[in-house]
TORLOMAR-77419 format. One record per residue (C-alpha): y, x, z; residue number from 0; chain. Coordinates in pm, 1 decimal. Each point is the difference from the previous one (the first is absolute). Example, Ala and Ser with C-alpha at 12.3 -4.5 7.8 and 13.67 -1.06 7.14 Angstrom:
# TORLOMAR-77419
[[-450.0, 1230.0, 780.0], 0, "A"]
[[344.0, 137.0, -66.0], 1, "A"]
//
This chain:
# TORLOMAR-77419
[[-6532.8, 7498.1, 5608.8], 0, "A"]
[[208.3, -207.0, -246.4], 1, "A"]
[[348.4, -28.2, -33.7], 2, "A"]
[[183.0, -329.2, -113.8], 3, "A"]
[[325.3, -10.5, -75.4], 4, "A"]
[[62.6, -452.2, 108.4], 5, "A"]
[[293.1, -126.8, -34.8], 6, "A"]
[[35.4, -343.1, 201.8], 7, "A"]
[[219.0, -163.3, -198.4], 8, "A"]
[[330.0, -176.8, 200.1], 9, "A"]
[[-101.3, -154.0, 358.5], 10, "A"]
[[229.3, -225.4, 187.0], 11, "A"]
[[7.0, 170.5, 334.6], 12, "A"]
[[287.8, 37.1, 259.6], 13, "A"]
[[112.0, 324.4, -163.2], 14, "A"]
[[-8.0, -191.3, -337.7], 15, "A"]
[[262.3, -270.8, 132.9], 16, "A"]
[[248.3, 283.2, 201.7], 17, "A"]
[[28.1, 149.7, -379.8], 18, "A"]
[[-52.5, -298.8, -221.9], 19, "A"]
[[138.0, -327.1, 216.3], 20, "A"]
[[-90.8, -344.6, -60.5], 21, "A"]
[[-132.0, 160.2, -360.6], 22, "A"]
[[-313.4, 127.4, 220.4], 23, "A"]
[[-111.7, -360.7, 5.3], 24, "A"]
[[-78.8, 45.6, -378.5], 25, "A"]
[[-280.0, 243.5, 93.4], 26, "A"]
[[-356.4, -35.8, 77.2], 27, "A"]
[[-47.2, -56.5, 422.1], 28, "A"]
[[-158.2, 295.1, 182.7], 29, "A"]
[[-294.2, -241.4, 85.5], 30, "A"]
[[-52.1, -147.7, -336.8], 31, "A"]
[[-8.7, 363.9, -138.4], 32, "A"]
[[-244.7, 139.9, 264.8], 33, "A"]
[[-251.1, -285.3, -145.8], 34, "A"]
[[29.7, 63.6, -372.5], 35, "A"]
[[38.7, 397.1, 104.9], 36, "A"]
[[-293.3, 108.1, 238.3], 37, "A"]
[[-255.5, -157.4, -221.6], 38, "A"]
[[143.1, 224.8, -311.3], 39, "A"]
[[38.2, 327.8, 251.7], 40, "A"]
[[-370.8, -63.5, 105.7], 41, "A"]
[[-117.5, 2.6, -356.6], 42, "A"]
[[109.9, 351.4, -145.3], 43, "A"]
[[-263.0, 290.6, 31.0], 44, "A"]
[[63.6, 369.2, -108.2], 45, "A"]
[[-54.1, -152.3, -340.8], 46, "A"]
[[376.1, -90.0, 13.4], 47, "A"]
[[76.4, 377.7, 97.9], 48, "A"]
[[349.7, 94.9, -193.0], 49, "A"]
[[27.7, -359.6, -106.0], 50, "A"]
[[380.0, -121.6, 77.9], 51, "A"]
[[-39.6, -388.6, 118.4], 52, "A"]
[[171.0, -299.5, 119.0], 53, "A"]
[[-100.0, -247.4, 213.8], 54, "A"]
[[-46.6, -344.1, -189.1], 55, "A"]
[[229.8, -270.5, 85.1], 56, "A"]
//
């Protein structure tokens, strides 16, 4: 087992506009993430084990 701490980086989601507003707008699209994201996720091994990442934008 390996243990990765990811951190997404800001996704404009519904819960992102109830806190942010219009500013949400500003972030990257749930959709537009999942494309640049799964691609990254499906690429670490236990290699990256303790590793902290982010997913690239």
């Amino acid at each position: 087992m390996a243990a990765i701490p990811l951190n997404p980086g800001i996704i404009h989601t519904d819960m992102l506009e109830i806190c942010f507003g219009e500013a949400a707008a500003d972030y990257t699209p749930l959709q537009e993430w999942s494309r640049q994201a799964v691609p990254f996720l499906l690429q670490l091994s236990p290699r990256h084990n303790g590793s902290p990442l982010t997913v690239p934008q």
